[in-house]
VEXDREN-2710 file (C-alpha; in Angstrom, 1 decimal):
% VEXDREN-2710
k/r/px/py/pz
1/UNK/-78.2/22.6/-16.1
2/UNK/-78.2/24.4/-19.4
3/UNK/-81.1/24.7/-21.2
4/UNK/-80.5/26.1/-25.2
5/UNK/-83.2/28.6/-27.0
6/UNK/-84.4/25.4/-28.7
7/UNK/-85.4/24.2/-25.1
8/UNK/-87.0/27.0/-23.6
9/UNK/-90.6/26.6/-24.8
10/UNK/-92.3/29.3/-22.6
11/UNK/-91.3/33.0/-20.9
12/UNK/-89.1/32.6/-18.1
13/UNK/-89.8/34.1/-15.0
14/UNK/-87.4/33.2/-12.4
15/UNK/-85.8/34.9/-9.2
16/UNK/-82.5/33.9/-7.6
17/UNK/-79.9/35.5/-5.2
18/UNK/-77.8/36.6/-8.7
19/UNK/-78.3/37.0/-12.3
20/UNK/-75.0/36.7/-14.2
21/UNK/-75.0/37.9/-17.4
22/UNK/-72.5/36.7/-19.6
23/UNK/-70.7/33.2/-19.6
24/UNK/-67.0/33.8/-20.2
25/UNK/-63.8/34.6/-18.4
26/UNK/-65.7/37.1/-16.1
27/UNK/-69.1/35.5/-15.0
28/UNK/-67.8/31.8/-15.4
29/UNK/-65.4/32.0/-12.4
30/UNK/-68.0/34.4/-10.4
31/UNK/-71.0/31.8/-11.1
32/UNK/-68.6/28.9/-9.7
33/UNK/-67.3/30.6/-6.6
34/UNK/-71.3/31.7/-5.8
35/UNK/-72.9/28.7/-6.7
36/UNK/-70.0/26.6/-4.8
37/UNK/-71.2/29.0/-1.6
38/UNK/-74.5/28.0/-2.0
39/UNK/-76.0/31.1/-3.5
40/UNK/-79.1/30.4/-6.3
41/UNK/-76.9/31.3/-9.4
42/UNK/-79.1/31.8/-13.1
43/UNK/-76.0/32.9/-16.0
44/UNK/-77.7/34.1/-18.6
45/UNK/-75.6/33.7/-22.3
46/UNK/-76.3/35.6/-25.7
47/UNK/-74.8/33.3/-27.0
48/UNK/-75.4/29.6/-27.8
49/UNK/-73.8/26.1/-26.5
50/UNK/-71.7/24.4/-28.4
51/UNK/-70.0/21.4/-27.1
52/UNK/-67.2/20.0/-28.1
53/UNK/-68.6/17.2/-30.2
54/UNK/-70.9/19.4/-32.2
55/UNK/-67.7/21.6/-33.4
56/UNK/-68.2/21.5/-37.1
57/UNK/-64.8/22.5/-37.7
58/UNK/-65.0/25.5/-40.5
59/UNK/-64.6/29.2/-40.2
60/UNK/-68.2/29.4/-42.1
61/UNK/-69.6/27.3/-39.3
62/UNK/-67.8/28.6/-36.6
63/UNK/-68.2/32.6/-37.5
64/UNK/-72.1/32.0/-38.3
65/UNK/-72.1/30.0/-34.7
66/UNK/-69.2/30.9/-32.2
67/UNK/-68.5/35.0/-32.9
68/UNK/-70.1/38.2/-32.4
69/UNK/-72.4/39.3/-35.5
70/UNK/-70.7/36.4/-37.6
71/UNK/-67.2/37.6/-37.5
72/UNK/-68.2/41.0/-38.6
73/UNK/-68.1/43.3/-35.8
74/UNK/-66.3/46.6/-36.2
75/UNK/-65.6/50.0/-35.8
76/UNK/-68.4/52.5/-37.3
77/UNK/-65.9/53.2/-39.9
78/UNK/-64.9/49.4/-41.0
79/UNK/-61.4/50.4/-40.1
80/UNK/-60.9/48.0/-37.1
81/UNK/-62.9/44.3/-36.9
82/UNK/-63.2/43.5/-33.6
83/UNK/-63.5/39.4/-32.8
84/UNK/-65.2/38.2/-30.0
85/UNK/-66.9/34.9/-29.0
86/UNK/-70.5/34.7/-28.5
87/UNK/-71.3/31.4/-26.8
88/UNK/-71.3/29.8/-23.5
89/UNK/-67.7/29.9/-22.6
90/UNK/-67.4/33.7/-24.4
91/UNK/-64.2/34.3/-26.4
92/UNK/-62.7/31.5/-24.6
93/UNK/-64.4/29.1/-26.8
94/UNK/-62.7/30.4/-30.2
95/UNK/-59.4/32.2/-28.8
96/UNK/-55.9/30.8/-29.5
97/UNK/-55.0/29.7/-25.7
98/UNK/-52.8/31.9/-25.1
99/UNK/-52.7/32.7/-21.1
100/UNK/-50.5/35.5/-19.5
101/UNK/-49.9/37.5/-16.4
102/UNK/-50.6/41.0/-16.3
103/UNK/-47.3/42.8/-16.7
104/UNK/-46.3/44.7/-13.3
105/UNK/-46.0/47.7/-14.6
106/UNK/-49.7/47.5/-15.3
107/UNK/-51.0/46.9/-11.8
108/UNK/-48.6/49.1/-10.7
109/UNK/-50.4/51.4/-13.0
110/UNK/-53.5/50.6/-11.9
111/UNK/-52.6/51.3/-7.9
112/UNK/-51.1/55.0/-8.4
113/UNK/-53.1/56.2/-11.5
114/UNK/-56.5/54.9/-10.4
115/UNK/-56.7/54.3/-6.8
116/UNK/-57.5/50.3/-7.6
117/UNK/-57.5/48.5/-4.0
118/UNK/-55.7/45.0/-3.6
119/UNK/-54.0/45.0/-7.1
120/UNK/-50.3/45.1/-6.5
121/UNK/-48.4/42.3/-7.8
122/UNK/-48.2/40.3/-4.4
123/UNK/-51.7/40.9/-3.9
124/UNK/-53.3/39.3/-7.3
125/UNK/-50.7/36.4/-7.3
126/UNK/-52.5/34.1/-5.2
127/UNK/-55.5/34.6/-7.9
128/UNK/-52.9/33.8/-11.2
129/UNK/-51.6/30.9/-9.7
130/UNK/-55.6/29.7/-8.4
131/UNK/-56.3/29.9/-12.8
132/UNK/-53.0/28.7/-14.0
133/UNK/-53.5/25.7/-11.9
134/UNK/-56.9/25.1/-12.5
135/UNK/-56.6/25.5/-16.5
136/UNK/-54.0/23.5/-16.5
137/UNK/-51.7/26.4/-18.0
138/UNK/-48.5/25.5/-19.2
139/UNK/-45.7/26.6/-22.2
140/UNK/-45.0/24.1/-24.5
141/UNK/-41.9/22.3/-24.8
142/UNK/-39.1/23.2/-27.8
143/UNK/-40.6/20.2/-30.1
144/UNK/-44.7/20.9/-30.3
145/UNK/-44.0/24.4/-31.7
146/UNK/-44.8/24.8/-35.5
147/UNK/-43.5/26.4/-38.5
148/UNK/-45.5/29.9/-37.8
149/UNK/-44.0/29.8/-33.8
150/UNK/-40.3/28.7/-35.1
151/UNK/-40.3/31.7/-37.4
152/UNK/-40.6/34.0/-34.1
153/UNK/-38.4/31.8/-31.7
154/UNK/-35.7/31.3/-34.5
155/UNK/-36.2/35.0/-35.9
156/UNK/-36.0/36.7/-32.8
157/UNK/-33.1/34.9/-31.7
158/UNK/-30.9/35.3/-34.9
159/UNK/-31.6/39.4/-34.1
160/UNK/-30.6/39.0/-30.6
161/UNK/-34.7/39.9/-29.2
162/UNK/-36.4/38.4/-25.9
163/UNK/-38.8/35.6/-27.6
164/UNK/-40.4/32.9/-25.5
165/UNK/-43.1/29.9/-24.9
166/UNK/-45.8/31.2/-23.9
167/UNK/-48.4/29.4/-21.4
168/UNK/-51.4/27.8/-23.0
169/UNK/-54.5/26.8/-21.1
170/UNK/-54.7/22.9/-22.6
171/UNK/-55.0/19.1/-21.5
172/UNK/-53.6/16.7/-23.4
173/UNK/-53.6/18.8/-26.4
174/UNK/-53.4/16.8/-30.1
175/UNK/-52.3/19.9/-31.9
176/UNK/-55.0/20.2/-34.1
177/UNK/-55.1/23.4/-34.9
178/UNK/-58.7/24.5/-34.6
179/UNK/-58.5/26.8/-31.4
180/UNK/-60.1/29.2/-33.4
181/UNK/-63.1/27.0/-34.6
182/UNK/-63.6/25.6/-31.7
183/UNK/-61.8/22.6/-29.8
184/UNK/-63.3/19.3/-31.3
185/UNK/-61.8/16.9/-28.1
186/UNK/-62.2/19.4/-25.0
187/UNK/-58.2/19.8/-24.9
188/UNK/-58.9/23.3/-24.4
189/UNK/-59.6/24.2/-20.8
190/UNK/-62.6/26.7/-21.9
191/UNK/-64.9/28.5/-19.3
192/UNK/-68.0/26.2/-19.9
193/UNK/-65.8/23.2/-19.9
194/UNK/-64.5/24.4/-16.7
195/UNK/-66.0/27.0/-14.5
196/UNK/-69.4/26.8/-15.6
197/UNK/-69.3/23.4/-15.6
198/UNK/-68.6/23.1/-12.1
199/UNK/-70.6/25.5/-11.4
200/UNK/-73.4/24.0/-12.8
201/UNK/-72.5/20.9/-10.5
202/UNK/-73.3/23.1/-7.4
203/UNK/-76.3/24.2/-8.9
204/UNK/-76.4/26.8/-11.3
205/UNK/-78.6/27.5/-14.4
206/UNK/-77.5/28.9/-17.7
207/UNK/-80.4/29.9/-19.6
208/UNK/-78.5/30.2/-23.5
209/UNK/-79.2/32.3/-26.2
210/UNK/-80.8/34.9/-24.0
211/UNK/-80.1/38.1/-24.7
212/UNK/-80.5/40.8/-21.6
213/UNK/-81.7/43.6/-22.7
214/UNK/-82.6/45.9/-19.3
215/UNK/-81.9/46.1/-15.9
216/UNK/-84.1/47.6/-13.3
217/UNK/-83.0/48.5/-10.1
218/UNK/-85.9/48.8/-7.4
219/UNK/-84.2/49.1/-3.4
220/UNK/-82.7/45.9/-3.2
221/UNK/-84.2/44.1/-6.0
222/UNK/-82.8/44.2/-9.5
223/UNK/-84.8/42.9/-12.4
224/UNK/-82.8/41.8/-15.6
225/UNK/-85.3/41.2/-18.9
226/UNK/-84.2/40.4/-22.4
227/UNK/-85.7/37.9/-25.0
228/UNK/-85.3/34.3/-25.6
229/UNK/-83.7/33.8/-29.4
230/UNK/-84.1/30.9/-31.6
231/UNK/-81.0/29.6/-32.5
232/UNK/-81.9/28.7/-36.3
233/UNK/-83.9/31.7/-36.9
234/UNK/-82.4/34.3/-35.1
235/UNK/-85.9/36.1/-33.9
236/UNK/-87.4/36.2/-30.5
237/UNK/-89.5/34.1/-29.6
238/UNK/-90.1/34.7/-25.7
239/UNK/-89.0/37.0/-23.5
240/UNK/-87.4/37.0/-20.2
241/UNK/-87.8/38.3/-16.9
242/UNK/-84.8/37.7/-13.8
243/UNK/-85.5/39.0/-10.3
244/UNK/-82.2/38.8/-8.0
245/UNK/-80.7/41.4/-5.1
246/UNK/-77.3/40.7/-7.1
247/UNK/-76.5/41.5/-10.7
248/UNK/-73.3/40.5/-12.7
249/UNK/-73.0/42.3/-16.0
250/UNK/-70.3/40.2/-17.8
251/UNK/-70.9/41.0/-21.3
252/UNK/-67.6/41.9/-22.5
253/UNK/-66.3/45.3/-22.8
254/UNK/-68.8/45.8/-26.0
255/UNK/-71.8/45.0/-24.6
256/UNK/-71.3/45.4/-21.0
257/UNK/-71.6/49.5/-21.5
258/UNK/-74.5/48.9/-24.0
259/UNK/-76.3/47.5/-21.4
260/UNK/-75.7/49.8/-18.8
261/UNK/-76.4/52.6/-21.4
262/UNK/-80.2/51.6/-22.2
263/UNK/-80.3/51.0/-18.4
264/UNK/-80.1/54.1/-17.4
265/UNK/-77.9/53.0/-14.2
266/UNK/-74.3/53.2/-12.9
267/UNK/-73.3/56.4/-15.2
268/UNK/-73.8/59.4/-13.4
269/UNK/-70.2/59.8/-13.7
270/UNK/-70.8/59.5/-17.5
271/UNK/-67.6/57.2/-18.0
272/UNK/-70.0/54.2/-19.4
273/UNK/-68.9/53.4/-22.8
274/UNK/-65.6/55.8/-22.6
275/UNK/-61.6/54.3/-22.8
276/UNK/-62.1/51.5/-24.7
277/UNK/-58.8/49.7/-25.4
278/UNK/-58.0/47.4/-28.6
279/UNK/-54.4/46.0/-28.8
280/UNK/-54.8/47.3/-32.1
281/UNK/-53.3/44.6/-34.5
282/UNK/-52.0/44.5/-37.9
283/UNK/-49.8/41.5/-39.4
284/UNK/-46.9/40.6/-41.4
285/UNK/-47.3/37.8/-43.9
286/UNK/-43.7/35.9/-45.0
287/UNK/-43.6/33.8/-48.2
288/UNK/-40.9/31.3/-47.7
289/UNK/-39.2/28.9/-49.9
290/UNK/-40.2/26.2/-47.9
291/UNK/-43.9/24.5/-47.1
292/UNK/-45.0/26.4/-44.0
293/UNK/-48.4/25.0/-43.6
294/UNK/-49.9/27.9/-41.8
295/UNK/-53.3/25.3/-40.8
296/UNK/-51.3/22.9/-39.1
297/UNK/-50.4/22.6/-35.6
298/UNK/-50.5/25.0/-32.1
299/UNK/-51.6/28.1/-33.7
300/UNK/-50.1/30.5/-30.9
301/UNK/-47.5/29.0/-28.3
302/UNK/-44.6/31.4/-28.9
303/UNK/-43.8/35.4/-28.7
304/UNK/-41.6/38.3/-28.7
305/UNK/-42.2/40.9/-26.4
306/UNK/-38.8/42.6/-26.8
307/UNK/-40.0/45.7/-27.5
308/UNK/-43.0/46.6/-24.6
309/UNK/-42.7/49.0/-21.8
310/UNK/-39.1/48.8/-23.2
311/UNK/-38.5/53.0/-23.4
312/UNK/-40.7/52.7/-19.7
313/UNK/-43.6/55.0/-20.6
314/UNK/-46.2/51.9/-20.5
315/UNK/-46.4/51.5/-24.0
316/UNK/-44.8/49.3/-27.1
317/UNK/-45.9/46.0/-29.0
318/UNK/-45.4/42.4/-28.9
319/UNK/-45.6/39.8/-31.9
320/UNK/-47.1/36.7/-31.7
321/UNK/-47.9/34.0/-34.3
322/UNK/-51.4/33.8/-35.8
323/UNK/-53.0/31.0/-37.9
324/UNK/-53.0/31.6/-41.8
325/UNK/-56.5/29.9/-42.1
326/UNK/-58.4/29.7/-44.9
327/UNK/-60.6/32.8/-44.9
328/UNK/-58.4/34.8/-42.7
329/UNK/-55.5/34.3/-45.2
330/UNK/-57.9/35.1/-48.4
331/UNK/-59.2/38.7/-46.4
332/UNK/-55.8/39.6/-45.4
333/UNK/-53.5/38.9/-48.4
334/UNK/-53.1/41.9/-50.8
335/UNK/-53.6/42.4/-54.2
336/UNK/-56.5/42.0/-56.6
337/UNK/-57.4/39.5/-59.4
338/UNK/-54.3/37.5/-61.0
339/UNK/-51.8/39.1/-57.9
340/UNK/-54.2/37.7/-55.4
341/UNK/-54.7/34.6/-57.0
342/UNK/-51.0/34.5/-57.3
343/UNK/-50.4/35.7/-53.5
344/UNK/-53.4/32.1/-52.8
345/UNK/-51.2/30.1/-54.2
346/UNK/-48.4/30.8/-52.2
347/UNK/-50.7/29.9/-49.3
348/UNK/-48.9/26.9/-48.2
349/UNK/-45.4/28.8/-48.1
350/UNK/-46.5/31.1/-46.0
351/UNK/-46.5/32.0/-42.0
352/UNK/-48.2/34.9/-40.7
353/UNK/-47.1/37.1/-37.3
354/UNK/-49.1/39.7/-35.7
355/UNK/-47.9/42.7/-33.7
356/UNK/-50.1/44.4/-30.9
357/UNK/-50.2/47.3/-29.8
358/UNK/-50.3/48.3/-25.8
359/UNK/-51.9/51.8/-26.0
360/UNK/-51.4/54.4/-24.2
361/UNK/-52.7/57.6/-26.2
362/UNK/-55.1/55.4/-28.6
363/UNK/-59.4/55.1/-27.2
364/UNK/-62.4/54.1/-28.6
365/UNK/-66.0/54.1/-27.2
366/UNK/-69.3/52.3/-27.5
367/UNK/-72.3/54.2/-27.4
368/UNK/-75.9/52.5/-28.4
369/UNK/-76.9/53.3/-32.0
370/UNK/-80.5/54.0/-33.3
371/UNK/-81.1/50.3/-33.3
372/UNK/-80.2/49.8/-29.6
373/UNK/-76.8/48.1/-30.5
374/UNK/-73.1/48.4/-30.1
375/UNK/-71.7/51.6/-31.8
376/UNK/-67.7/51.3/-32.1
377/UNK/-65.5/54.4/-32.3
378/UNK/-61.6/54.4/-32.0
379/UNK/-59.4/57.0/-32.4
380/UNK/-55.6/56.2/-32.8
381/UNK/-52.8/58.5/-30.8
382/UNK/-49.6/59.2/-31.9
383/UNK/-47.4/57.7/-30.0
384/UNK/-49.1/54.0/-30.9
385/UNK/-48.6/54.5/-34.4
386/UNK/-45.3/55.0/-34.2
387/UNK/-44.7/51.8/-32.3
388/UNK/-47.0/50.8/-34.9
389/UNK/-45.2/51.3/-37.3
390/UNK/-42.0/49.8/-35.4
391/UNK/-43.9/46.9/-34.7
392/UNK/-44.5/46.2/-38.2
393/UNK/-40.5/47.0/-39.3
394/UNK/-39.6/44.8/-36.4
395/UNK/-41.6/41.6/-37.3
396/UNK/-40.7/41.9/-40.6
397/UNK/-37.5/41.9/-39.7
398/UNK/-37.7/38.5/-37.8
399/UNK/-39.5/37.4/-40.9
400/UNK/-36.6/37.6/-43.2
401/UNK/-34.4/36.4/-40.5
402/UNK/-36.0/33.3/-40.4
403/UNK/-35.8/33.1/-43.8
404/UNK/-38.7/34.5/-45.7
405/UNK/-38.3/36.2/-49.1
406/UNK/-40.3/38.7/-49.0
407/UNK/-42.9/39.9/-46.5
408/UNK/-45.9/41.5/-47.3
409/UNK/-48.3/43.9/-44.7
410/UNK/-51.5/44.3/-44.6
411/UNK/-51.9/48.0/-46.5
412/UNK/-54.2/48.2/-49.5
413/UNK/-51.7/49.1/-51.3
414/UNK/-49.3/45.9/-52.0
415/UNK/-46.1/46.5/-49.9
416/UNK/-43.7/44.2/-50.7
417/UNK/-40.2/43.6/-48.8
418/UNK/-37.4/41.7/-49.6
419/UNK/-34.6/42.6/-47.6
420/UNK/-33.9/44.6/-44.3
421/UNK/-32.3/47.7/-46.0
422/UNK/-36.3/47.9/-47.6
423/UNK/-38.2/47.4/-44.7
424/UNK/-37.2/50.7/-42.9
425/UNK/-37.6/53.0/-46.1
426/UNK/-40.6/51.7/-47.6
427/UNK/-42.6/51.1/-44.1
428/UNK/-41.6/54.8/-42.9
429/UNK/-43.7/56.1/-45.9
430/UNK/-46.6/53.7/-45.8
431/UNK/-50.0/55.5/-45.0
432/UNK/-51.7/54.4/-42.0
433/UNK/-55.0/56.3/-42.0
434/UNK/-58.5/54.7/-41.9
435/UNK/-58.9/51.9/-43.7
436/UNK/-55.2/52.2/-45.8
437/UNK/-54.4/49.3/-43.7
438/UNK/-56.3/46.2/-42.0
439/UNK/-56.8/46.2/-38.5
440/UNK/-58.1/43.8/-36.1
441/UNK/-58.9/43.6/-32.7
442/UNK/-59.6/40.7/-30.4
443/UNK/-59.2/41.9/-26.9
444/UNK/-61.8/45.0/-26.5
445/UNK/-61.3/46.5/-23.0
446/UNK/-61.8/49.3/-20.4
447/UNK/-65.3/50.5/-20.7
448/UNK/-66.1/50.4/-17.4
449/UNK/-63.6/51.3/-15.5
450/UNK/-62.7/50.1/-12.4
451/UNK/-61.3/53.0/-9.8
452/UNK/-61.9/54.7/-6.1
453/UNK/-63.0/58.0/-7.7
454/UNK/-66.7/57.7/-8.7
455/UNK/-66.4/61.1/-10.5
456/UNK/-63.6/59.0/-13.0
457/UNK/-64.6/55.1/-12.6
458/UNK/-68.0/53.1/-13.1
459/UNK/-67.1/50.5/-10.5
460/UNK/-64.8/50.2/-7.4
461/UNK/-62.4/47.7/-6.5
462/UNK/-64.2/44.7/-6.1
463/UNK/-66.2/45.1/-9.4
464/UNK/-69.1/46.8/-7.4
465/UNK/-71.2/49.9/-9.4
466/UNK/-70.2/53.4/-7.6
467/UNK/-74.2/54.0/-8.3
468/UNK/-76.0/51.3/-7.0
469/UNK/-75.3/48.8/-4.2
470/UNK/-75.4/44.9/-5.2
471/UNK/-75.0/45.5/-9.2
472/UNK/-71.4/44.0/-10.3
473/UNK/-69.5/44.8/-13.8
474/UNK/-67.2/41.9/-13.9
475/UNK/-65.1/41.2/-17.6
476/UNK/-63.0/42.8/-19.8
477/UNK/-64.6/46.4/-19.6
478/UNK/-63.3/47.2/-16.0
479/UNK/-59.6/47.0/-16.8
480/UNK/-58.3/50.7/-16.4
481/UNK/-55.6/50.8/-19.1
482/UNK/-54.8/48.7/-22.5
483/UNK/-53.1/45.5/-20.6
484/UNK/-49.8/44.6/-23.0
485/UNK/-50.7/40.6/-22.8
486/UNK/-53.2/38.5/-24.3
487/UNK/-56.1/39.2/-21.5
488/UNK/-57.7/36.0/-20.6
489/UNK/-55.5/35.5/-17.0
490/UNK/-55.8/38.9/-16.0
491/UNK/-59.7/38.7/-16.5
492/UNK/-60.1/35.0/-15.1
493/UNK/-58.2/36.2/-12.1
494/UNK/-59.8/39.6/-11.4
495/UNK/-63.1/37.8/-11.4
496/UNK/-62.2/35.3/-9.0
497/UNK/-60.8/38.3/-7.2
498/UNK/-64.1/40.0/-7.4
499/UNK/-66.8/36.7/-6.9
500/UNK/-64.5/36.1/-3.8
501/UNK/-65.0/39.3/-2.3
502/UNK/-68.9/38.9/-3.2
503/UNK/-69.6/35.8/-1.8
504/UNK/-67.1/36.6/1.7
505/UNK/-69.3/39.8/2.0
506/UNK/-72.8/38.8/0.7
507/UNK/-74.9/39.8/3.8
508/UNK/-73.5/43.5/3.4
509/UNK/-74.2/43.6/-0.7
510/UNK/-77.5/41.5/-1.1
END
């Protein structure tokens, strides 16, 4: 069962054989796999449940309701906003579908640079295809793509670039285009419509809008306590207490360290909180003569990824489409006063495409501030900006090919490019420094990384602390490097890597 802040009308004080904490693409597939092997399983969400019918449909409703302090997470300096979901279901609730492998290279990566166990691209297959067939993943065929995911596909083509379908976890999809404000008909195969719900089925107990806050570690038993939250008025209003031999943390790769951090546990090699990853993303904006109708349709079922690993050092970009919605259109279109208002009225003419980048000198960390919350730093390396930078000529370049004319970025100050002899030239001598340019982020990762080294890793290969026995990490914080792909699969299959592992060799954790 789920029971929201609204129903919980005393303390909780429960005990179980694991406390999961955190509902989306990590503990949602460990919670099914335990629960299924008859383990008492209490997940424990931040955030609060939202089913499909109660989906208001608008970015005010869905940032104040469905994302991480409203849509306004970022970096200490307001240089990068990182996105996340913060409901039952985690990001998978308000991400754009989009499901990929992790690139071979990566694991590869993973195996020779970190000592990760079972990782090789033979080994993990098994656990892609066990998600891609469960979430009904799938690329779309030529005729559901829109205008944004033509410009790509037709773009890319005309200059001769690798662009493709890209899989989508989706049933009987209508094309609606509110991935991003949550799926009004279920179409979207999320993690509480999915693994949590079956989970539930064998069992389980997701106590929502619960936010942990400690976790004491005793022998064997581990206690997690946080605080109930009303879900109209934001304050506490009971607190919680969780006994299990078996903790989960699944909080994302923000609040996963955060947690740990005003633990106290599973840092004496003092990597908690370090090599945090962004696919830092910027985006190119193409005003065509045409209506483009940036709302309407799949908002992300094509890419290009031409350009990564492509020079074989690990890193590069790849461009996807993004939704031009309403407020994400009005924050990211330049200019002020009448060349804003003249840039909104273009709105319908326009399709947007965003490059990411897959680091590999670029880190961030999350340390807990003065009020016991996320602090976000990121520092950007070299190498990254320049492909960056290429990223940015590239996409416009597709733009124009398609037809645009003239692509705007996302610098403060109004670049403007109508042809391909521009877009080298002017891009070249655009600044890039904090906060000269928007940034986004909405795959945080590696803050707990995973390894064989406890002196360099926070957890070993099965997801299992180096410091103390029976307490799991389990999400988007254990990956070991910046992944290159959209990270949903990866994480959906490393946790039921991991929950496998846990529930085949329970008597020797618990």
């Amino acid at each position: 069962m789920i029971l929201r802040g609204s129903d919980i009308t005393k303390p909780i004080r429960e005990t179980a054989d694991v406390c999961i904490i955190g509902s989306g693409c990590g503990g949602g597939p460990v919670a099914k796999i335990l629960a299924e092997a008859g383990k008492r399983v209490i997940v424990v969400e931040a955030g609060s449940h939202v089913t499909p019918e109660e989906f208001v449909l608008t970015e005010e409703s869905a940032f104040s309701n469905l994302y991480q302090q409203r849509a306004g997470q970022a970096t200490e300096d307001q240089a990068v906003l990182v996105l996340q979901g913060k409901a039952v279901g985690g990001s998978t609730v308000i991400n754009w579908t989009t499901s990929l492998r992790t690139p071979d290279f990566v694991l590869d990566a993973w195996q020779k640079r970190f000592g990760v166990q079972g990782i090789s691209p033979k080994e993990i297959e098994p656990y892609f295809e066990r998600v891609e067939k469960y979430l009904n993943i799938h690329a779309e065929p030529d005729e559901r793509h829109n205008n944004l995911n033509r410009v790509i596909l037709d773009g890319a083509k005309k200059l001769g670039y690798r662009a493709h379908a890209n899989g989508r976890n989706v049933k009987d999809c209508n094309a609606l285009g509110a991935c991003g404000v949550g799926c009004p008909i279920g179409a979207k195969q999320t993690v509480d419509l999915t693994y949590i719900a079956d989970a539930i089925k064998s069992g389980t107990t997701v106590f929502a809008n619960c936010h942990a806050d400690t976790i004491k570690a005793s022998g064997k038993t581990k206690r997690v306590t946080g605080s109930v939250i009303d879900p109209v008025s934001h304050k506490a209003k009971f607190d919680f207490s969780i006994e299990a031999p078996v903790v989960v943390v699944a909080a994302s790769a923000i609040h996963s360290p955060v947690l740990l951090l005003k633990s106290g546990v599973a840092n004496s090699s003092g990597e908690v909180g370090k090599h945090l990853t962004f696919h830092l993303t910027t985006a190119v904006l193409g005003v065509f003569d045409r209506p483009m109708y940036p709302w309407k349709g799949i908002p992300q079922s094509a890419m290009c990824d031409e350009f990564l690993n492509k020079s074989g050092d690990g890193g590069g970009f790849w461009i996807e489409s993004v939704p031009a919605t309403a407020a994400l259109a009005g924050l990211s279109m330049s200019g002020f006063g009448k060349r804003h208002r003249a840039m909104i009225r273009s709105y319908p003419n326009v399709a947007a495409s965003i490059v990411l980048v897959k680091e590999i000198d670029s880190e961030g960390r999350v340390i807990v501030n003065s009020y016991g919350r996320p602090s976000i730093s990121y520092k950007q390396g070299w190498k990254d900006l320049q492909y960056l930078k290429q990223g940015l000529k590239e996409a416009a370049k597709i733009h124009i090919a398609a037809g645009a004319n003239e692509v705007y970025t996302l610098h403060t100050k109004e670049t403007r490019l109508t042809s391909v002899e521009e877009i080298d030239k002017k891009l070249s001598a655009a600044s890039y420094g904090t906060n000269e340019i928007a940034f986004y982020s909405a795959h945080p990762l590696g803050t707990c990384r995973m390894g064989e080294d406890p002196r360099a890793s926070v957890v070993n290969s099965h997801g299992e602390t180096h410091d103390v026995k029976g307490l799991f990490v389990i999400d988007g914080s254990i990956t070991c490097t910046s992944l290159g792909v959209n990270p949903q699969v990866t994480l959906l299959a490393l946790a039921e890597k991991h929950g496998e592992w846990l529930a085949e060799n329970w008597k020797s954790v618990a």
